[in-house]
N, CA, C and O of each residue as an XYZ file, in Angstrom:
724
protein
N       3.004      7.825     -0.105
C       2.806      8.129     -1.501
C       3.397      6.992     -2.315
O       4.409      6.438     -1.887
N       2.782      6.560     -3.583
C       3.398      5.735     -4.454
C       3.346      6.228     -5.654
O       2.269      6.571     -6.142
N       4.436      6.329     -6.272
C       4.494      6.611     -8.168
C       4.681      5.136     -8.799
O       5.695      4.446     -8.691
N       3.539      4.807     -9.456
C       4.113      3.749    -10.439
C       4.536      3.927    -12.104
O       3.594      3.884    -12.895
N       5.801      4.108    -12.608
C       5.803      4.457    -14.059
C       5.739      3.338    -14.648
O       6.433      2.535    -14.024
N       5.160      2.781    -15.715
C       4.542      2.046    -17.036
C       5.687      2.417    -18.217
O       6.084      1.577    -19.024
N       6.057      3.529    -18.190
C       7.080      3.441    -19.536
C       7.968      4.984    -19.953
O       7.685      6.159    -19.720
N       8.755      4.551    -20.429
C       9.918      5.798    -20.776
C       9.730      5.960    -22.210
O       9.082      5.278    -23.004
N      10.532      7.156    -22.397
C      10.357      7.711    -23.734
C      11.527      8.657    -23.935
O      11.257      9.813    -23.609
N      12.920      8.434    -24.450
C      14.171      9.149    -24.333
C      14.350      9.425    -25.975
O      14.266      8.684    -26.955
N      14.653     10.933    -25.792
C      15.114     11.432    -27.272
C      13.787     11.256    -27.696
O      12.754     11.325    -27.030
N      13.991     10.956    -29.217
C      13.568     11.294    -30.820
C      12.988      9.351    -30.596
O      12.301      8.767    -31.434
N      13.427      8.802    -29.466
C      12.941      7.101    -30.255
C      11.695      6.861    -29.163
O      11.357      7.544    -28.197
N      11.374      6.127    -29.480
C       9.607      5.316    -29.288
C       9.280      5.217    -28.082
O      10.146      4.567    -27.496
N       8.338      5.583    -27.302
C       8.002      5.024    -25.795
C       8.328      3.705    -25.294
O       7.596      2.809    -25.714
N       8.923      3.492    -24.780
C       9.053      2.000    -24.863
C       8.439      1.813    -22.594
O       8.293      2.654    -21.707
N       8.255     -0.100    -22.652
C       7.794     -0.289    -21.329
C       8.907     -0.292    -20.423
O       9.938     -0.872    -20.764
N       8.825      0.302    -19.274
C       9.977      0.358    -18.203
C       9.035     -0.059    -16.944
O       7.835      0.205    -17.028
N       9.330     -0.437    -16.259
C       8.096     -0.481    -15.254
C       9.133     -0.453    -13.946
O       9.757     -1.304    -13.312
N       8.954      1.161    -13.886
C       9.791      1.266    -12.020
C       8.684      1.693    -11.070
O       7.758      2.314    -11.590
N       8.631      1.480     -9.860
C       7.803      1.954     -8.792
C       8.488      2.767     -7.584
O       9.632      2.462     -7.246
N       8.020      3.464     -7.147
C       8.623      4.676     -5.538
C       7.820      4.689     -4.962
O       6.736      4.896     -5.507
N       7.877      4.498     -3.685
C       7.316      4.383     -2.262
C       8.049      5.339     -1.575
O       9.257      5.287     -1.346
N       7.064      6.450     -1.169
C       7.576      6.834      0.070
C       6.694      7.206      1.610
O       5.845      8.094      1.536
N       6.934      6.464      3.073
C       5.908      6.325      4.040
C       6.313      7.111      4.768
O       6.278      6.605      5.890
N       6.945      8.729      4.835
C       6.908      9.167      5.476
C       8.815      9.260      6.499
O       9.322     10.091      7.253
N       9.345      7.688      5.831
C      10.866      7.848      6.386
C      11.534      7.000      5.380
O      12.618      7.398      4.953
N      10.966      5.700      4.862
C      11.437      5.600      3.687
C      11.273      5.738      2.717
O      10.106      5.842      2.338
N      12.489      5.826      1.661
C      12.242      5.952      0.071
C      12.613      4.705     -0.923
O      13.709      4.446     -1.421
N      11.691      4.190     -1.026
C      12.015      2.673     -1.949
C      11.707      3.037     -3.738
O      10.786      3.610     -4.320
N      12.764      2.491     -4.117
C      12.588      2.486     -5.647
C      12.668      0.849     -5.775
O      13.335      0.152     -5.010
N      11.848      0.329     -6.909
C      12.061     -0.781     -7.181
C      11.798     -0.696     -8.966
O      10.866     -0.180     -9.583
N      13.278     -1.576     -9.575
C      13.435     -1.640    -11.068
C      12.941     -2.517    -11.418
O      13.284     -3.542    -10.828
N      12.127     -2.644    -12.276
C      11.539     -4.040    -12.553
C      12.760     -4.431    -13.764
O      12.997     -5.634    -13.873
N      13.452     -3.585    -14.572
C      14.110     -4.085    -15.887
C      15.624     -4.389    -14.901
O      16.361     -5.355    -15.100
N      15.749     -3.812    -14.321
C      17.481     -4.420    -12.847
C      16.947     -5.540    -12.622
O      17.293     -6.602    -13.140
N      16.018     -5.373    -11.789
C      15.430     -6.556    -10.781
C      15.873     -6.093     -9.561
O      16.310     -6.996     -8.847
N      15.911     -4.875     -9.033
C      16.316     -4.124     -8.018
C      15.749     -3.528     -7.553
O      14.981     -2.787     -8.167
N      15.870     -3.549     -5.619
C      15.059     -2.888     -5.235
C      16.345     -1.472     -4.033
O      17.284     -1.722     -3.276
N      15.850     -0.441     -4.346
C      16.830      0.608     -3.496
C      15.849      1.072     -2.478
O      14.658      1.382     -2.482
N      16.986      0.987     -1.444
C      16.097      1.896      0.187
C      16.887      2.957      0.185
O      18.002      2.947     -0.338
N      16.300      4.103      0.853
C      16.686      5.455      1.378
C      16.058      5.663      2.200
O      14.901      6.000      1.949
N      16.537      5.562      3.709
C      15.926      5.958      4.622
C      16.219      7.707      4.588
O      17.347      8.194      4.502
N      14.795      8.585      4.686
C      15.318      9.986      4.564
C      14.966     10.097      6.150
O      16.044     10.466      6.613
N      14.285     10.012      6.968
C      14.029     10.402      8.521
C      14.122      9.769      9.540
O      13.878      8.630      9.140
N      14.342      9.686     10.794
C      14.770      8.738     11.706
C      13.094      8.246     11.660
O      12.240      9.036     11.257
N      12.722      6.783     12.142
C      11.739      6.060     12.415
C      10.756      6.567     13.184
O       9.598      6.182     13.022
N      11.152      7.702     14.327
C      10.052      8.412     15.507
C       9.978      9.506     14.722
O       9.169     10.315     15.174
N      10.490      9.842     13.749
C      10.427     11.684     13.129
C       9.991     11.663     11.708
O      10.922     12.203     11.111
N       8.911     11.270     10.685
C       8.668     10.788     10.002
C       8.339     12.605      9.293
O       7.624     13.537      9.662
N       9.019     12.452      8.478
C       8.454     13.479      7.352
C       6.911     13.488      6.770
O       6.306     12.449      6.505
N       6.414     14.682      6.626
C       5.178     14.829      5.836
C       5.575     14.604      3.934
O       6.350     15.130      3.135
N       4.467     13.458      3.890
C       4.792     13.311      2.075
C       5.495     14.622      1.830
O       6.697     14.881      1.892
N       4.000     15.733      1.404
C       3.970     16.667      0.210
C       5.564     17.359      0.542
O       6.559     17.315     -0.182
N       5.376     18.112      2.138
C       7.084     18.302      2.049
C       8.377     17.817      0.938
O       8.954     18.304     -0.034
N       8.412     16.804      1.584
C       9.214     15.905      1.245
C       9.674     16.090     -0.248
O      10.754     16.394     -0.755
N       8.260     15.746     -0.824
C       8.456     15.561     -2.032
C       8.963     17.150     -2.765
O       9.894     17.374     -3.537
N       8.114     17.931     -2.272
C       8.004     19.037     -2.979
C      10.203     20.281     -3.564
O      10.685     21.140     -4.302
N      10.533     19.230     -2.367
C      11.886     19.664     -2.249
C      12.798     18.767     -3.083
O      13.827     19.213     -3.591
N      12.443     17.604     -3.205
C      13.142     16.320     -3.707
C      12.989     15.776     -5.192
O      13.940     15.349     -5.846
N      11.348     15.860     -5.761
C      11.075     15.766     -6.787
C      10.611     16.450     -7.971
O      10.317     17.494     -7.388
N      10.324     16.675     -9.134
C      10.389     17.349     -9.879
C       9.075     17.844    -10.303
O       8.717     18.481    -11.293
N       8.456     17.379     -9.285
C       6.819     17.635     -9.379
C       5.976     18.643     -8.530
O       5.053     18.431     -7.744
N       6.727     20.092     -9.030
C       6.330     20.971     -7.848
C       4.900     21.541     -8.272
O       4.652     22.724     -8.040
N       4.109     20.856     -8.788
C       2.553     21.530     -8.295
C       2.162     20.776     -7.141
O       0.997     20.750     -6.743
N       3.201     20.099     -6.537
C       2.771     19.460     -5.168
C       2.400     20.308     -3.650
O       1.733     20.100     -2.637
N       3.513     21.645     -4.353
C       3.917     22.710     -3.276
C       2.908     24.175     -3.365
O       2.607     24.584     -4.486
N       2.550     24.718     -2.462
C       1.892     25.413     -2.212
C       2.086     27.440     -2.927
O       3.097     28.143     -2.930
N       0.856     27.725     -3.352
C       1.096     28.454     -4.560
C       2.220     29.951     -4.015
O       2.719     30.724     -4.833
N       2.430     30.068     -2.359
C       3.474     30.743     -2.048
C       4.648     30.423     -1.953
O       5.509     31.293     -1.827
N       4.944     29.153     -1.988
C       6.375     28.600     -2.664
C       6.522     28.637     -3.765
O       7.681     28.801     -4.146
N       5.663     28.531     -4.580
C       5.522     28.424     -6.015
C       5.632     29.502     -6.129
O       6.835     29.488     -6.392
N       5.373     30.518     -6.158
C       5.638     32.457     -6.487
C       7.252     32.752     -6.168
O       8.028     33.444     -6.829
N       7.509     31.987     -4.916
C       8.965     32.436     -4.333
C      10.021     31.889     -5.148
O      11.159     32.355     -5.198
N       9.525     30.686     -5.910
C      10.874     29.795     -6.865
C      10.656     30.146     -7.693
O      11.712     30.149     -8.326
N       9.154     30.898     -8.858
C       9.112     30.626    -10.494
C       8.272     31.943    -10.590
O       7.312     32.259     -9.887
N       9.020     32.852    -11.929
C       7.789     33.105    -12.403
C       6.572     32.207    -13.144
O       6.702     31.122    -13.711
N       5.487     32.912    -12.979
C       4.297     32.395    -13.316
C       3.475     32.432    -14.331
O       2.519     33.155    -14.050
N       3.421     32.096    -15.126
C       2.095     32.683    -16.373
C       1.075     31.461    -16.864
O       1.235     30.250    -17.015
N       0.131     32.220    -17.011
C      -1.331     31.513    -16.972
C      -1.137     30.874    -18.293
O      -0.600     31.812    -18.882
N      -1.235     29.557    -19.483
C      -1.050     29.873    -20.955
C      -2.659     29.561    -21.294
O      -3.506     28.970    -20.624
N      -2.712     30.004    -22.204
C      -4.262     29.834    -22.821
C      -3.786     28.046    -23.025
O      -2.770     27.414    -23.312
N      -4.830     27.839    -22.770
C      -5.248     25.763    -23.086
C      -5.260     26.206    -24.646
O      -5.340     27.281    -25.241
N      -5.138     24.814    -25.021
C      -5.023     24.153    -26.683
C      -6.708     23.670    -26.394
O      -7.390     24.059    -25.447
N      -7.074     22.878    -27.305
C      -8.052     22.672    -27.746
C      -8.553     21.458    -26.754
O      -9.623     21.300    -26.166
N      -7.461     20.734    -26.796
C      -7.773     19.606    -26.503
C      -7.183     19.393    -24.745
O      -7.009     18.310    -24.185
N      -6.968     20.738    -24.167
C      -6.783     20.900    -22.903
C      -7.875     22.138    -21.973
O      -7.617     22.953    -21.088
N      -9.354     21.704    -22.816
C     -10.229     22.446    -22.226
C     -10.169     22.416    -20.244
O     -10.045     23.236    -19.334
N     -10.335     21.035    -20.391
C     -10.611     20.665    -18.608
C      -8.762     20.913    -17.910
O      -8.303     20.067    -17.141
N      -8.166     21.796    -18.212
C      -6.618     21.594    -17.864
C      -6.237     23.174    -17.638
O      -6.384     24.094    -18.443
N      -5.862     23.206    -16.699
C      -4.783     24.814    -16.300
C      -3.695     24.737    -16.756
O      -3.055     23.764    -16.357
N      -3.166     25.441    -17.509
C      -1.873     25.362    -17.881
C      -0.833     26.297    -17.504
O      -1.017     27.478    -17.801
N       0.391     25.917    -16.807
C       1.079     27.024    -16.373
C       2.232     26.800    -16.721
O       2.639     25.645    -16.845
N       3.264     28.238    -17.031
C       4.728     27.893    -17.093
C       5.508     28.531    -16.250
O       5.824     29.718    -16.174
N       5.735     27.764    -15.731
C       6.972     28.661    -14.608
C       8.356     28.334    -15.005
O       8.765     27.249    -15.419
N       9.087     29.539    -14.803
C      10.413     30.003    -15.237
C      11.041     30.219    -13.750
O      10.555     30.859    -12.818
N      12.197     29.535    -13.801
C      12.833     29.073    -12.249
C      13.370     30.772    -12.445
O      13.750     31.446    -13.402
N      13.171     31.003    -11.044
C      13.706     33.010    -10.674
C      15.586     32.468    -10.288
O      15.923     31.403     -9.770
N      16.348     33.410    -10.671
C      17.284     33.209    -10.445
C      18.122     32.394     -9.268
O      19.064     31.619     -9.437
N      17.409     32.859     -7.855
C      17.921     32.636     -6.589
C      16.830     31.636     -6.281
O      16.670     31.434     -5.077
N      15.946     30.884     -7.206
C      14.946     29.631     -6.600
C      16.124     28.355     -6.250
O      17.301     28.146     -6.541
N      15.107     27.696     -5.495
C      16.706     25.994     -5.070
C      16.334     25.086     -6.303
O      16.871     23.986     -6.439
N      15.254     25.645     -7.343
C      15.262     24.674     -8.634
C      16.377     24.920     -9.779
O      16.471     24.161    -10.744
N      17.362     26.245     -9.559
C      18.017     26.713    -10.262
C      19.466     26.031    -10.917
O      19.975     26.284    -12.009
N      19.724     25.512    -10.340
C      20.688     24.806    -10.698
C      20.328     23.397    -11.467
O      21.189     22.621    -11.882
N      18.788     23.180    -11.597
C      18.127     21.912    -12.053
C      17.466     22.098    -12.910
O      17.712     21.404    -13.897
N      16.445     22.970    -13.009
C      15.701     23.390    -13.847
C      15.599     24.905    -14.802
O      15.730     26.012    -14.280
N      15.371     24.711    -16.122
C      15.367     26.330    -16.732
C      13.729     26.626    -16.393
O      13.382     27.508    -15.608
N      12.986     25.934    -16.957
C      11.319     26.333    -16.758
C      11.012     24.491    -16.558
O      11.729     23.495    -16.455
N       9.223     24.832    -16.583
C       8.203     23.483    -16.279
C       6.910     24.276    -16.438
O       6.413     25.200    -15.795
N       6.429     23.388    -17.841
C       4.810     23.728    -18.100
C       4.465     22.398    -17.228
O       5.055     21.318    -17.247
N       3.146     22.858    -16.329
C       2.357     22.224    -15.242
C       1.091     22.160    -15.908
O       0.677     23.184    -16.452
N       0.375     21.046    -15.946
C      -1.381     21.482    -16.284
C      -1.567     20.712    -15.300
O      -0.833     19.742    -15.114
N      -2.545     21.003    -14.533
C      -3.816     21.129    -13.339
C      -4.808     20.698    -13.881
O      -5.451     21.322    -14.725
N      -5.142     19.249    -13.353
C      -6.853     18.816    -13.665
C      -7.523     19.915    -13.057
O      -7.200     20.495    -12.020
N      -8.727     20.198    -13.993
C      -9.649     21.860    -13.106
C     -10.771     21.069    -12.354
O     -11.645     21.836    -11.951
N     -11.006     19.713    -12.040
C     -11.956     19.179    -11.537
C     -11.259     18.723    -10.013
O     -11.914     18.878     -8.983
N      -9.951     18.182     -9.988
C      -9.348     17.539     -9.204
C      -8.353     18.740     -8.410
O      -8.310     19.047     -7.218
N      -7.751     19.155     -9.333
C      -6.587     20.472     -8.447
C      -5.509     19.641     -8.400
O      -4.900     19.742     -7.335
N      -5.047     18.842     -9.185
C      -3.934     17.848     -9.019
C      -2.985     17.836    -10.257
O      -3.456     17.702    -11.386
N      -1.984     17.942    -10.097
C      -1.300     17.958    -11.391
C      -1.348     16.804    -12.417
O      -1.327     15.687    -11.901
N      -1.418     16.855    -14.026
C      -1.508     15.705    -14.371
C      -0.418     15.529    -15.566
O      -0.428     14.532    -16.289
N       0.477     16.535    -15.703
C       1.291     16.553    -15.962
C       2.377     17.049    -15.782
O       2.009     18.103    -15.263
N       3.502     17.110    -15.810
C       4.746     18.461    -15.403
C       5.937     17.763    -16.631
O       6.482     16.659    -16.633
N       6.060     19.056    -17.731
C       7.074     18.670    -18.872
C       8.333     20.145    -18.161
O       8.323     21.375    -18.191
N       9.145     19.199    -17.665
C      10.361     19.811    -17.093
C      11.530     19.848    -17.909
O      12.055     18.865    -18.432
N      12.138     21.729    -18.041
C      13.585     21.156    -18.753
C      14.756     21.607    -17.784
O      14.789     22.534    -16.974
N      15.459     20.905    -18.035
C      16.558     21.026    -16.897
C      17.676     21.676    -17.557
O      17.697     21.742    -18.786
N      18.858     22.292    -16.656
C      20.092     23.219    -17.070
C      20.523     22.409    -18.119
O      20.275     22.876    -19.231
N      20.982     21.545    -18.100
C      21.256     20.713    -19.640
C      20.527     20.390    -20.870
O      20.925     19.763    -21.852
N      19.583     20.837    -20.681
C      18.331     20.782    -22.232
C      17.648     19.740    -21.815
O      16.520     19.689    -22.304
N      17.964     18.738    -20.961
C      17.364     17.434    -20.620
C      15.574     17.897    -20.702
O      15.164     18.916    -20.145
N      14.752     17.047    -21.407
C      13.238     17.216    -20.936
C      12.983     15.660    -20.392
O      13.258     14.483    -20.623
N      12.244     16.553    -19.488
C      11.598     14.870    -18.459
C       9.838     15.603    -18.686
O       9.423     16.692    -18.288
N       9.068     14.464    -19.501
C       7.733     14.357    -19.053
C       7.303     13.586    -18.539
O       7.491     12.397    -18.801
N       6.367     14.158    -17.365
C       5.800     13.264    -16.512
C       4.284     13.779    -16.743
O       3.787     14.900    -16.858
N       3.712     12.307    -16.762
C       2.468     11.697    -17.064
C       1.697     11.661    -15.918
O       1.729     10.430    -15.901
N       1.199     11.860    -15.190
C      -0.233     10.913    -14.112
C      -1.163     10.648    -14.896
O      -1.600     11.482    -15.689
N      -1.554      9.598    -14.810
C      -2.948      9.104    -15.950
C      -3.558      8.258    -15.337
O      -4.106      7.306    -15.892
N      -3.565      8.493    -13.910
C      -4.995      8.232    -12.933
C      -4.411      8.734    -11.683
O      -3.716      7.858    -11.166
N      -4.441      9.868    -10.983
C      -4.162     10.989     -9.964
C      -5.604     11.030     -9.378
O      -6.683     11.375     -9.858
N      -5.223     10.549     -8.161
C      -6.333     10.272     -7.040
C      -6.120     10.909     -5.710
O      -5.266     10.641     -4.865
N      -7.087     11.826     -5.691
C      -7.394     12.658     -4.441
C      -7.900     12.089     -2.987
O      -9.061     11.710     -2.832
N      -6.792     12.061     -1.793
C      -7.358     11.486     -0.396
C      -7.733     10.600     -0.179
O      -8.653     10.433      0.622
N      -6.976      9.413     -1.015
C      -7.445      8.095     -1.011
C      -6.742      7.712     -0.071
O      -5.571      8.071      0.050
N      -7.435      6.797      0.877
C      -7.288      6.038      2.040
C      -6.083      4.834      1.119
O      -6.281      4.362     -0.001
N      -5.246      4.661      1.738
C      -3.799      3.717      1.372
C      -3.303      2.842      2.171
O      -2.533      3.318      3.005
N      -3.542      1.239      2.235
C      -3.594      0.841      2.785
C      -1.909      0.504      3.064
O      -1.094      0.560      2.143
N      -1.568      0.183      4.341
C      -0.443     -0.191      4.819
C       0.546     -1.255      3.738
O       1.772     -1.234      3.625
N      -0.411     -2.127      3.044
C       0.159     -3.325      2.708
C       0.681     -2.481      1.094
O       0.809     -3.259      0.149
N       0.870     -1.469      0.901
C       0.808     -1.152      0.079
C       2.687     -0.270     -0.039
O       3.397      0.164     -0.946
N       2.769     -0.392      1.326
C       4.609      0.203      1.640
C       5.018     -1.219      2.259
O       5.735     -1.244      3.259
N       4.645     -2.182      1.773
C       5.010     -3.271      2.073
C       5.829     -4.264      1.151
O       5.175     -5.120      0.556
N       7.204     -4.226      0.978
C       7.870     -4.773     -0.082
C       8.461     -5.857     -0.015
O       9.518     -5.995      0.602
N       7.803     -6.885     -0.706
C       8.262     -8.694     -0.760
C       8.796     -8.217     -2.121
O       8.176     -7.698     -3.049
N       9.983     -8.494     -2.023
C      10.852     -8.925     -2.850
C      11.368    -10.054     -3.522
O      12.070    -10.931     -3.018
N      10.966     -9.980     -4.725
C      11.224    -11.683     -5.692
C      12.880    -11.979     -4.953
O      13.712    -11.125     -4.648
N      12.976    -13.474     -4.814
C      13.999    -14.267     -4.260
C      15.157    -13.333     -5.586
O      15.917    -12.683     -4.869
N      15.516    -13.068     -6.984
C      16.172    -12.834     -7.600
C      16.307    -11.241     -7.903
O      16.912    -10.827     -8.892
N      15.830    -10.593     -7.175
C      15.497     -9.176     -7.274
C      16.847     -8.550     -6.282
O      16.795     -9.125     -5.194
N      17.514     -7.986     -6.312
C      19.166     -7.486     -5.268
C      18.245     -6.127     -4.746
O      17.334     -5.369     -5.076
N      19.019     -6.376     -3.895
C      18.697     -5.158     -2.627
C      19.457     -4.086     -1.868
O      20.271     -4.444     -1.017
N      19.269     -2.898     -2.091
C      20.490     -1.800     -1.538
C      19.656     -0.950     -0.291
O      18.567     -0.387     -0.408
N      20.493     -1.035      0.906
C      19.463      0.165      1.448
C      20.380      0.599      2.271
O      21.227     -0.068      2.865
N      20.116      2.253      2.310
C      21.101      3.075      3.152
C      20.289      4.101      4.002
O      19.561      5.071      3.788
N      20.749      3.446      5.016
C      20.310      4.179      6.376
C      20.768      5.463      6.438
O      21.655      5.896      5.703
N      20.016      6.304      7.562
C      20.815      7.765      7.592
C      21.698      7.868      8.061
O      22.224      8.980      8.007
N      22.383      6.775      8.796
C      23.893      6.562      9.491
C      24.676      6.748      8.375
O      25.521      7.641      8.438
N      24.549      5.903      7.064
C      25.095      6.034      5.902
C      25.449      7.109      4.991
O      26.352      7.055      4.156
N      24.712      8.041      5.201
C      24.473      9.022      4.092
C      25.209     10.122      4.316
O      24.854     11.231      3.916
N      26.655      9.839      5.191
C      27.635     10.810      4.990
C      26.980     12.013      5.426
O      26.472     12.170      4.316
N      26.472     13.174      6.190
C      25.539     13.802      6.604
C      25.475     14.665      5.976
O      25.902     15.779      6.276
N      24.776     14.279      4.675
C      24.520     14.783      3.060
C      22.639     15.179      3.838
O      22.251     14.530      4.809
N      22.011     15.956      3.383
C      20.435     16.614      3.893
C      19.495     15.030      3.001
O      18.751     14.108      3.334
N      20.034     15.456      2.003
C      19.089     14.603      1.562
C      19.819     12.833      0.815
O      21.042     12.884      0.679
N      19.354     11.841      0.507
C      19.358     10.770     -0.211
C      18.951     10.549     -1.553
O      19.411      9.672     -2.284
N      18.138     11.313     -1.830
C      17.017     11.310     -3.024
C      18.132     10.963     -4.290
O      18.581     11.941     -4.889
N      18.555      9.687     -4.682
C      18.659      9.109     -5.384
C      19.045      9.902     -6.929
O      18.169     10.040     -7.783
N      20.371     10.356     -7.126
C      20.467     11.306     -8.048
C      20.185     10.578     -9.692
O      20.490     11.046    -10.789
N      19.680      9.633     -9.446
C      19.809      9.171    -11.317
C      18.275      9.789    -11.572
O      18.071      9.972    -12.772
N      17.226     10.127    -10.765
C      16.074     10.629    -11.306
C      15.826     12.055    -11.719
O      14.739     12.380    -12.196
């Protein structure tokens, strides 16, 4: 899987360009900052035991229309919202984290809209126990696209610094997933 973000938007001030990228092939997790010039490894699985993406993600990131609609019942209530005008082609849902969900300590709710052509999320506006809102954008979400290898393949500019922590490293913490996201 790859996320590429184009730009942030914090508080009350202006979108501005950020350009970070995440890779993940199944054992590693690469972030690369384009505004650092940094690139971070997280190895999450040994090399012969390679995690399935959606898994993965569905536990780690904040993008749970990734996860399947009986996980999704077991962490959130659910409600259908009527679309706005201009979200004819869009499902809109809000789920409200259930007390005993593992989003609970992270999240209060997350309106999800669902391309109705694709079945893919194309947005998720998340608020977290601290009021924090994170919106996330997809604004080209592509279904079963063949991905080529060269594509978890990271050449790193000569001036770009490099961190990577193996699972030997990780203090035998479950996960790595990079807490600044």
């Amino acid at each position: 899987m790859r996320l590429n973000f184009d730009t942030v938007k914090q508080d009350d001030g202006d979108e501005q360009k950020k350009q970070e990228q995440y890779f993940f092939d199944g054992v590693w997790l690469t972030k690369i900052d384009f505004t650092l010039r940094q690139i971070d490894q997280y190895q999450q699985a040994p090399v012969d035991k390679p995690v399935e993406v959606f898994d993965y993600i569905s536990h780690n990131f904040p993008i749970v229309g990734f996860s399947g609609a009986d996980t999704l019942q077991k962490q959130f209530v659910i409600t259908l919202v009527t679309p706005a005008k201009d979200e004819k082609k869009l499902h809109h849902l809000l789920l409200k984290v259930k007390p005993d969900s593992v989003y609970k300590d992270d999240y209060t709710q997350i309106d999800l809209w669902i391309d109705s052509e694709l079945y893919l999320p194309v947005r998720m506006l998340s608020v977290s126990t601290q009021g924090d809102i994170y919106d996330l954008v997809l604004s080209r979400p592509e279904l079963n696209k063949s991905l080529s290898e060269k594509l978890f393949v990271i050449d790193a500019p000569a001036d770009f610094s490099k961190n990577i922590k193996t699972l030997d490293e990780k203090d035998g913490k479950d996960s790595a997933w990079p807490q600044e996201l």
